[in-house]
C-alpha positions as CSV (number, residue, x, y, z in Angstrom):
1,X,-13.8,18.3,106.4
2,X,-15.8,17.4,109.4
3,X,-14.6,18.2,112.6
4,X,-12.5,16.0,113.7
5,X,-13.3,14.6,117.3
6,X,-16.6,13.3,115.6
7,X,-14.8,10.6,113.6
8,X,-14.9,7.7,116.1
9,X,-15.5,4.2,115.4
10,X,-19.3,4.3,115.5
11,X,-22.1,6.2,114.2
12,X,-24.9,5.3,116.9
13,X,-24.7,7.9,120.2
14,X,-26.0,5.8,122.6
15,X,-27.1,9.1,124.7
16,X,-28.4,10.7,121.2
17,X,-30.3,7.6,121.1
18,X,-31.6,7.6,125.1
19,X,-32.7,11.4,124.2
20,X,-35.1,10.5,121.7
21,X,-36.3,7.5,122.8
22,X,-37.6,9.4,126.0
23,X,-39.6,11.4,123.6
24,X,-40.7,9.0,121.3
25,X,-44.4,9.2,122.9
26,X,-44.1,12.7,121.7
27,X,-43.6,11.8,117.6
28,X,-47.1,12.4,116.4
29,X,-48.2,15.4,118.3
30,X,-48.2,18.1,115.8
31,X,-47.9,20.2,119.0
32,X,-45.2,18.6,121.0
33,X,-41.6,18.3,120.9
34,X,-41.6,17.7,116.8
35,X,-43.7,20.2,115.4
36,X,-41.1,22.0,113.8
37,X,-40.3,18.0,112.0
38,X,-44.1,18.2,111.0
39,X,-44.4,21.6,109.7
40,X,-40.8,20.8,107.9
41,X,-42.4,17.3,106.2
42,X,-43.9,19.0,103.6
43,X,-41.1,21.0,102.1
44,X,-38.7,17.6,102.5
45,X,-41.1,16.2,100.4
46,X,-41.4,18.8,98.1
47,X,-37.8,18.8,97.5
48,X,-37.5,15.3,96.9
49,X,-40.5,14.9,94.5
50,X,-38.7,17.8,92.5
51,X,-35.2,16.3,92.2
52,X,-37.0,13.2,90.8
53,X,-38.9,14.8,88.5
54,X,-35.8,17.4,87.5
55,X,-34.0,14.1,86.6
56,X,-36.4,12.1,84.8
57,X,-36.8,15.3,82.6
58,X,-33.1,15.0,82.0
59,X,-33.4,11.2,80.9
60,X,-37.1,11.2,79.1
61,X,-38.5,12.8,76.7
62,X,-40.6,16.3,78.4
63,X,-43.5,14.7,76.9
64,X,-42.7,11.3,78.9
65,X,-42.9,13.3,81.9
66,X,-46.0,14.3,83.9
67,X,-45.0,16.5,86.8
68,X,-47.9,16.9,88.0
69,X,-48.4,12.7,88.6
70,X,-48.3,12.2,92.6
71,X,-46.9,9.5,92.6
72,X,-43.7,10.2,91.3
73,X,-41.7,7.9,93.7
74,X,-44.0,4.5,92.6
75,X,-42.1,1.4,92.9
76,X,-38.8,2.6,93.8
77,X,-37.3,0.9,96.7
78,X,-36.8,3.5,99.2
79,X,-34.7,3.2,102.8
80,X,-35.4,6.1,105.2
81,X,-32.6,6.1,107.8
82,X,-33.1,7.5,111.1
83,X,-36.7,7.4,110.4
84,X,-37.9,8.1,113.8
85,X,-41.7,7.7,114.5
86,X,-42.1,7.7,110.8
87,X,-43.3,11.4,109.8
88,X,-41.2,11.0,106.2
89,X,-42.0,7.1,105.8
90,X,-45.2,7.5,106.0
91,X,-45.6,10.3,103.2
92,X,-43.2,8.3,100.9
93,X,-44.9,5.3,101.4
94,X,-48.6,7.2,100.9
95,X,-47.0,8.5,97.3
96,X,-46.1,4.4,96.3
97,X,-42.5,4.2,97.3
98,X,-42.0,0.8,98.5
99,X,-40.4,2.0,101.7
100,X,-38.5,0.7,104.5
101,X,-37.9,2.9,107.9
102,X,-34.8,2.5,110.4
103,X,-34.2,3.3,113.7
104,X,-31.7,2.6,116.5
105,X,-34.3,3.4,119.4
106,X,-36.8,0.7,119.3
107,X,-39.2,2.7,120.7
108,X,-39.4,5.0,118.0
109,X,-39.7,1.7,116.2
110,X,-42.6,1.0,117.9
111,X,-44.2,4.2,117.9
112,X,-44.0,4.3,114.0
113,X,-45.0,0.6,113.5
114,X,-48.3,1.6,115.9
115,X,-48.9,5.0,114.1
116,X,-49.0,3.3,110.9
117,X,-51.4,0.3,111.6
118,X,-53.8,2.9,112.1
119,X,-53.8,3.1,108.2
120,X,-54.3,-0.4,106.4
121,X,-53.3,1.4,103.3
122,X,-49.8,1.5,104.1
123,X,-49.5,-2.3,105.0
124,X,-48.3,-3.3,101.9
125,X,-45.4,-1.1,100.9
126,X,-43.9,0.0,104.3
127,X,-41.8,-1.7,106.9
128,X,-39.8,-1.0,109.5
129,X,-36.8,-2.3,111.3
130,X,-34.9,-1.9,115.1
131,X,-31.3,-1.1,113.3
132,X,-28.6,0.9,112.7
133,X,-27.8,1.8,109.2
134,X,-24.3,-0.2,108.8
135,X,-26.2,-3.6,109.7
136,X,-27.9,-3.4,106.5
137,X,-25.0,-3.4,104.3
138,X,-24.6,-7.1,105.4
139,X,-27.8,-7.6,102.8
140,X,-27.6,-7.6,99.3
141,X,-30.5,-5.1,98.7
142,X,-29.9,-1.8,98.0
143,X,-32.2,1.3,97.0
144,X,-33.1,3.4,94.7
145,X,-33.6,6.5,97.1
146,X,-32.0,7.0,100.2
147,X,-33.3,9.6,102.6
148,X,-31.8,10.9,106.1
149,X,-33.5,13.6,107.6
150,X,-32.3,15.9,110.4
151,X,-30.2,12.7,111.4
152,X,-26.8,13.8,110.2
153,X,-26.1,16.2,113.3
154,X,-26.9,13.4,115.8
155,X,-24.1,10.5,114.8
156,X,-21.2,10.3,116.3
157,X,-19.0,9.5,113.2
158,X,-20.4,11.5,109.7
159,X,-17.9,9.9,107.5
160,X,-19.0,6.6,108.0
161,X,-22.6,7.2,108.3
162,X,-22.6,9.0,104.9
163,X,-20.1,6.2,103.5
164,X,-23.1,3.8,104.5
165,X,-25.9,5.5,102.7
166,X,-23.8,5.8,99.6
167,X,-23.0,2.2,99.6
168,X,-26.9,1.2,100.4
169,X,-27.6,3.1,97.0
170,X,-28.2,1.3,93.7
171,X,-26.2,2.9,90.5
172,X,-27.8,6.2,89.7
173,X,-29.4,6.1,93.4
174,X,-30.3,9.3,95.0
175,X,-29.1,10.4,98.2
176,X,-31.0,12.9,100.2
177,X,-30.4,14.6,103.6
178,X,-31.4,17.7,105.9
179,X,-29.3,19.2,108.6
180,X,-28.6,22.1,110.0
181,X,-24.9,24.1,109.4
182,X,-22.7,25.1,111.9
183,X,-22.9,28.9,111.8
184,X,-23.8,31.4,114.6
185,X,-27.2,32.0,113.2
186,X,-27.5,28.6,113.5
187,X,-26.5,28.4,117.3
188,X,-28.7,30.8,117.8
189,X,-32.0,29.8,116.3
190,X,-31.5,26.2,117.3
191,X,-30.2,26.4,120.4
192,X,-30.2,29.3,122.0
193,X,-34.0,30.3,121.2
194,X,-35.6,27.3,120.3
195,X,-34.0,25.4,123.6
196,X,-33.3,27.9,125.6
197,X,-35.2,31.1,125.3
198,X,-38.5,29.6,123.7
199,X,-37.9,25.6,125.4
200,X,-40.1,24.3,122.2
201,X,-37.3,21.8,122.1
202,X,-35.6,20.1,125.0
203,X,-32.6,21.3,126.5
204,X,-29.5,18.7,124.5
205,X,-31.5,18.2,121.8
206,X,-28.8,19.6,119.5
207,X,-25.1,19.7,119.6
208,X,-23.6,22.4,118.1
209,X,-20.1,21.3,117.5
210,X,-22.0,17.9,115.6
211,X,-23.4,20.9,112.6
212,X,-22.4,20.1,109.5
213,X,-21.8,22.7,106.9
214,X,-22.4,22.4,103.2
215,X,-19.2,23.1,102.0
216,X,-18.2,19.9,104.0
217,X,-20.8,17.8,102.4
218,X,-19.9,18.9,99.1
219,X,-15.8,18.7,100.2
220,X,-16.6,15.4,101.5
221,X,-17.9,14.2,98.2
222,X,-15.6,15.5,95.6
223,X,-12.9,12.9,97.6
224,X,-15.6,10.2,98.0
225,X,-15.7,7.2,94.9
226,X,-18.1,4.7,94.2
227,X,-15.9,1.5,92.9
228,X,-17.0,-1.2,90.8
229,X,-16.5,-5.0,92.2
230,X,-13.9,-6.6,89.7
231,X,-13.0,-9.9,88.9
232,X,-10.7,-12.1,87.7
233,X,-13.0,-13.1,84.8
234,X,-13.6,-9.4,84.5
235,X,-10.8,-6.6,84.4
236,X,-11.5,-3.2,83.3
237,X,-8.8,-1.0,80.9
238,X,-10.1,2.1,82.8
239,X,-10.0,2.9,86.7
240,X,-13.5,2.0,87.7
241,X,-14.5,4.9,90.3
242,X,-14.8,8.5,90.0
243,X,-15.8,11.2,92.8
244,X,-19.7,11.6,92.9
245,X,-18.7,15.5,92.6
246,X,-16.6,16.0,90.3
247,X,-16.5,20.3,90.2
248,X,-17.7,22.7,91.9
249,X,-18.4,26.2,89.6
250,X,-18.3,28.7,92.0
251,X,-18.2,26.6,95.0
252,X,-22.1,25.2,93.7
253,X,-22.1,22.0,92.2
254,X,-23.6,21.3,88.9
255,X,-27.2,20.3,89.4
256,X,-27.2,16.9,87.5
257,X,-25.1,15.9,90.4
258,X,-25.5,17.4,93.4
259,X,-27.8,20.6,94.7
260,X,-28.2,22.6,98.3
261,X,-31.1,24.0,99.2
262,X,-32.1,26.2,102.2
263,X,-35.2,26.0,104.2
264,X,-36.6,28.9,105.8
265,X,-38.6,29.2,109.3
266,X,-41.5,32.0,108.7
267,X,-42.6,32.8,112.4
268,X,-45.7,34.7,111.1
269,X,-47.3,31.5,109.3
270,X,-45.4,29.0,111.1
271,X,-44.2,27.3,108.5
272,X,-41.3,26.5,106.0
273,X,-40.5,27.6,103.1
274,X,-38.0,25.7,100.7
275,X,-35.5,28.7,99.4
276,X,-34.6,29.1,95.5
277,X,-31.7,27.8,94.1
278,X,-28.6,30.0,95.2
279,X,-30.2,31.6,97.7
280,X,-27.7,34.1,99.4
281,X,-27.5,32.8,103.1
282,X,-30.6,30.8,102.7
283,X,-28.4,27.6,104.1
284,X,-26.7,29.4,106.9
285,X,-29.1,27.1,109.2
286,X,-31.5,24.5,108.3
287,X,-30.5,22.9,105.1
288,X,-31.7,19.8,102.3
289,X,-29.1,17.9,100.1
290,X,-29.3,16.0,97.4
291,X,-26.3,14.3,95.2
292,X,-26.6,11.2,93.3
293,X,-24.8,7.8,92.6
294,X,-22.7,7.8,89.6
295,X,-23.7,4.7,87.3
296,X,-20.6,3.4,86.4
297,X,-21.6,1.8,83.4
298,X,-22.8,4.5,82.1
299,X,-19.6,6.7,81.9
């Protein structure tokens, strides 16, 4: 499971939060501090539009399915946590997600609200809100797709957070995150040469004792349940949960339920590319995941 001195009360660092809103000014230069996060975009969103498309084949007929349609993520209520100055809102929002970005720096609030007025088209399906993620659990709406990129390594509690996403998920939601593992290849390309050597990130960025490895993810959600609400009017014969893993073949999930994928720094085009299924090592740093809600009512 996770290391253990990160399970604290609280997901929001208050200095992971000072860090980045120091460089929120910084968020849309493709140069600056995030242009690993803007060369990176492309691939998240490859992965994502994938995985909805992989499913939908599963629960359509093929011939119901157009893979090639662009907007594959129109009119699904989407909740991008951690969304920073909106580099992965934006792009969900611009393929007709009806998306809503959170932060717990205001700044980066602001810097993402500013960035996108620049574009009218994005008025009417994106939003954004100064909050944490647990404040939103208070609400009744949940989504159909939750995303939380390169956010995972930066709380202070990852049981919790990830307990929140789950829970702001509709039945059969998806749940997708990137992070990096906690390997020595890891400490050393994140760390050591991107902070240290190379400085194209700034010193404290990253924690390494905060990486999370797969295998945790994946440990963390064979023990995790969704439960139905019950009710006096309305008692079930059957135990209404089950574990959103439920086997690992292997040590790989099966893919209708969960999936790891690496992603891959080329220094000679300066760019990522997303690694192929069971790809040996290919998650030993940067890493996306993807699981999704069990529907209940459907079992």
């Amino acid at each position: 499971m996770f290391p253990t001195r990160l399970l604290r009360s609280s997901t929001v660092n208050a200095n992971e939060i000072a860090h980045f809103s120091r460089l929120s000014a910084e968020w849309w230069n493709e140069r600056g501090e995030f242009t690993f996060l803007h060369k990176m975009n492309p691939v998240r969103m490859q992965f994502i539009r994938e995985k909805l498309i992989e499913t939908a084949y599963d629960e359509q007929p093929e011939e119901a399915v157009d893979a090639k349609k662009v907007e594959v993520l129109a009119g699904l209520d989407v909740l991008d946590v951690g969304c920073g100055g909106g580099l992965l809102s934006e792009s969900l929002a611009r393929l007709g997600a009806r998306t809503t970005g959170i932060d717990a720096s205001e700044s980066n609030i602001a810097i993402a609200q500013h960035h996108a007025s620049l574009d009218p088209r994005l008025g009417s399906n994106l939003t954004y809100k100064h909050a944490p993620a647990e404040s939103l659990l208070l609400q009744s709406k949940r989504y159909d797709v939750v995303c939380s990129m390169e956010v995972l390594e930066h709380v202070d509690n990852p049981a919790m957070f990830l307990k929140t996403c789950a829970e702001l998920l509709k039945p059969s939601g998806h749940l997708f995150l990137s992070t990096i593992s906690r390997t020595p290849l890891s400490y050393f390309l994140t760390i050591f040469m991107a902070e240290k050597v190379l400085r194209q990130v700034s010193s404290g960025t990253h924690t390494y004792s905060k990486y999370i490895k797969p295998s945790e993810l994946l440990e963390f959600f064979q023990s995790y349940s969704s439960h139905m609400p019950s009710s006096a009017e309305e008692q079930r014969a059957r135990n209404d949960s089950r574990p959103w893993i439920t086997r690992l073949y292997n040590g790989e999930p099966t893919r209708r339920e969960a999936e790891i994928r690496g992603m891959i720094y080329n220094p000679l085009s300066a760019s990522w590319i997303l690694a192929p299924r069971g790809a040996w090592g290919a998650a030993e740093c940067n890493y996306l995941f993807w699981i999704r809600k069990p529907d209940l009512d459907m079992l």
